[in-house]
N, C-alpha and C positions, 0 to 999 in steps of 0.2 A: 614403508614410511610410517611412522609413527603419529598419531595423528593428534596426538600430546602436544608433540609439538608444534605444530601447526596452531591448535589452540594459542598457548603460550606465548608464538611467536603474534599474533591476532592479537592479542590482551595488553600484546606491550606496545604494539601500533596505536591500540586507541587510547590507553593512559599517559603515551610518552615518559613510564615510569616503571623503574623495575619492580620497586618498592608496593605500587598501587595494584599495580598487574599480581604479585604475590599476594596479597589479602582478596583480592578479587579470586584468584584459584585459589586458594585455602592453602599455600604454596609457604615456602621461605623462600626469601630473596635468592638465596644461592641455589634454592634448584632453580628456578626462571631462570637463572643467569646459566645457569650451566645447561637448561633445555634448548637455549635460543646458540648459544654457542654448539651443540650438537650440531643445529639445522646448518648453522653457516659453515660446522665443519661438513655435514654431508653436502651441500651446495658449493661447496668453496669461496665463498664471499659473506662479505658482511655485510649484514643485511643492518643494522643500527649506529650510526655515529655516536659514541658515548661519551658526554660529556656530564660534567658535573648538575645536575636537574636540570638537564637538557638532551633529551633523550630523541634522535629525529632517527628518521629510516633514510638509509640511503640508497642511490637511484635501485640499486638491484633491490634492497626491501621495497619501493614503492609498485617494483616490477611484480615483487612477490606477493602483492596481499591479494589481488583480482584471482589469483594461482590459487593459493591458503584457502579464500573462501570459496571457490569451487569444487576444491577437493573434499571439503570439510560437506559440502552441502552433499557431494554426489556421494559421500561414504555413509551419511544420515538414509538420503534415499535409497541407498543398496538394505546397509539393514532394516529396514521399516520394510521394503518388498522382500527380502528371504523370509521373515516373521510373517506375512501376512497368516491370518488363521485359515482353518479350513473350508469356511463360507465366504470366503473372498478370493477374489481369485487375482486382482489389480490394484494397484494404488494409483491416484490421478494428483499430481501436484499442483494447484493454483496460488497463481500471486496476483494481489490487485493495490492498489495503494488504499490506502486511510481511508477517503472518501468514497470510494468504492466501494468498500465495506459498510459504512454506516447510511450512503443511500442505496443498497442496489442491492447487494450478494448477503446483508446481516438475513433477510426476510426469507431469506430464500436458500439458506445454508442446508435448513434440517428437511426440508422437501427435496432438496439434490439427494443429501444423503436418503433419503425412503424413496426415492425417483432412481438410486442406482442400489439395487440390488447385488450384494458380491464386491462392489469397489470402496475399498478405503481410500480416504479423501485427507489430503495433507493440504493446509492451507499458511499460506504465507501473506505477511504486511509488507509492501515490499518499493520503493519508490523506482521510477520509470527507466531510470538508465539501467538500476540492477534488474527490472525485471528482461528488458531485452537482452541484456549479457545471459540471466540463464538462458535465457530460452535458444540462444545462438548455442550452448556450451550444452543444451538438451537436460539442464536438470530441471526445467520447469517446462511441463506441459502445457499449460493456456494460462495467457496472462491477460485479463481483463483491466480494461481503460477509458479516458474517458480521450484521450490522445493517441491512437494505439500508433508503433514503429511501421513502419512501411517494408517489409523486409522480403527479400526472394524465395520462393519456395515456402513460405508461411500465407496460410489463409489469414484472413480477415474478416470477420460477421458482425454485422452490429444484431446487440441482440435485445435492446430496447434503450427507454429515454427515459431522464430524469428532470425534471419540471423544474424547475426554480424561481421562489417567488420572494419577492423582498416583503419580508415581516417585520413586524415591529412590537415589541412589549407596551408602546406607547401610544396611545390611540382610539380612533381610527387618526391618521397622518396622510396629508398629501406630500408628495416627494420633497418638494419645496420645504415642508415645517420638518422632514424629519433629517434636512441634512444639519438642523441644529442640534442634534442628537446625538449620542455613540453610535458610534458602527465601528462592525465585525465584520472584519475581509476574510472568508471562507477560497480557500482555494481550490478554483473547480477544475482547475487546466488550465492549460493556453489558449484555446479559442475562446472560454469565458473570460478570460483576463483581457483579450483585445477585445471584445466586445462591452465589457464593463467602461473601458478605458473611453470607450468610443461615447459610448450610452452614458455611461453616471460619472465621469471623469470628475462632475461636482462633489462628489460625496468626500464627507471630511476626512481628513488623517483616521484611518483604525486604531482605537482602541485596544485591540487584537484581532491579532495577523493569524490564523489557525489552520491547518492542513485537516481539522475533522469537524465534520457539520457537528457531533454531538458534542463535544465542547463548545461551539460556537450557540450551540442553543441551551445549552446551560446558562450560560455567559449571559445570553438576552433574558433571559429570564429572572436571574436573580438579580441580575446590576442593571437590567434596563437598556434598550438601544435593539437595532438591528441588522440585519444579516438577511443574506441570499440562502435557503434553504429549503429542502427538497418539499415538493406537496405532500407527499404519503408521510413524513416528518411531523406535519407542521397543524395537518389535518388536523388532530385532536385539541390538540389550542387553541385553534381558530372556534372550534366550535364552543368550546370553552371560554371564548373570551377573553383568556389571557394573551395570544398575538392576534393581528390585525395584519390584513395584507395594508401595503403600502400604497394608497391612491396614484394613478399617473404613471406606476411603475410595470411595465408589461414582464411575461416568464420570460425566463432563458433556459433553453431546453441543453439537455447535453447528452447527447446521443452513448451509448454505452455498446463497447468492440470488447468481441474474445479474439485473439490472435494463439495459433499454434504451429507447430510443424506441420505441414501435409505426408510425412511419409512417419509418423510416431506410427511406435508399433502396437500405441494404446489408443489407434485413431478412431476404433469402433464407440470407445469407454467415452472418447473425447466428442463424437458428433451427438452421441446419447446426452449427455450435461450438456452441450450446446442448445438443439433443441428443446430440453428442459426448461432450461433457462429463459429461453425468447416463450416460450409459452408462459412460464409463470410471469415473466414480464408483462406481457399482454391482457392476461387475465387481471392482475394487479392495477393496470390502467383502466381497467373497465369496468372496476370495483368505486373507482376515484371517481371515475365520469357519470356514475349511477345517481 
């Protein structure tokens, strides 16, 4: 299989356009069109309804794209593991979503990396359903959450917590004066969203709707208003003066899970980053509480 194709066939799913998918590849129209007719002829089906600038997939394209991206991922991670150099001896794939990154895994990337000796570390941005499809399809090793999947023969660890405190650029504020204010809905999960719902249900219409705390506090900071975001985040401003916690408003913690395979045949590479990781976590709480 070509994996050209596959790209191409990818490119034209998310532009709904032959035309846009070729400038996107650096392509002419007629090769797209003659790459994606290959695939449908090695498949025997058509995979796009073509109509005039309306370009949709049909039911077998829709069947193909979960296909296309898993092949395309698992042929990335075969080359990156035949390459590895001679002082590595494994590659560990992680995927976390957005907010995961910016409160949890940013601080703590380049101590994994000097904490694992020999292992190349591939990391991916990646949202909740696609990271449990890899991790069922084994191209992702541990997916870190703040919701993790419940799933059979995959462990579960939580390997520490993330504080959340409603700040504000404007202030000092009790809950009350600052529901006259902007606010930025950070999204932390589903247990924070029913817990929010429950607890601040008052809070006005957001502003902006954000899947990353570092936007979200950009955003409070230059236009004013605030947001739930993490303490290790938020610490240096407060001290600073420029945000204020929110009077009246208590944290909302949110517990943070690695999930992996129990039988990966990189389980040693993987319990070493786990451990790691709840240490540095720990230690980082204890830094905050000093």
């Amino acid at each position: 299989m070509d994996t050209d194709l596959l790209k191409t066939f990818l490119e034209v799913s998310r532009t709904r356009h032959f035309g846009k998918a070729a400038e996107n590849l650096y392509l002419t129209r007629s090769a797209v069109s003659f790459r994606v007719k290959q695939l449908e002829t090695i498949l025997g089906v058509e995979l796009f309804e073509r109509q005039r600038n309306n370009i949709q997939p049909t039911p077998a394209g829709e069947r193909m794209l979960n296909h296309a991206e898993a092949v395309l991922t698992a042929w990335e991670r075969a080359k990156q593991d035949v390459s590895l150099s001679r002082l590595q001896s494994t590659q560990l794939t992680i995927g976390a979503g957005p907010n995961i990154w910016d409160a949890f895994l940013q601080g703590n990337l380049q101590s994994l990396h000097k904490g694992l000796p020999g292992v190349a570390l591939r990391t991916e941005v990646l949202p909740q359903n696609v990271m449990t499809r890899q991790l069922m399809e084994r191209t992702l090793d541990m997916a870190i959450s703040f919701d993790p999947p419940k799933m059979e023969d995959f462990e579960q660890i939580r390997i520490g917590v993330v504080q959340l405190w409603l700040v504000s650029s404007i202030g000092p504020l009790s809950l009350s004066e600052c529901l006259k204010h902007h606010y930025i809905k950070v999204d932390w999960g589903t247990a924070f969203n029913i817990l929010h719902a429950q607890e601040f249900g008052d809070m006005p219409l957001p502003v902006l709707h954000t899947s990353s705390s570092r936007i979200a506090l950009d955003f409070v900071l230059n236009n004013g208003g605030s947001a739930f975001l993490p303490d290790h985040m938020v610490s240096p401003y407060l001290e600073r003066g420029e945000l204020c916690r929110v009077e009246g408003a208590r944290s909302i913690p949110r517990n943070v899970y690695v999930v992996y395979w129990s039988q990966n045949d990189r389980l040693s590479q993987i319990e070493r980053a786990v451990s790691f990781l709840a240490r540095e976590s720990d230690e980082g709480a204890e830094e905050l509480s000093a």
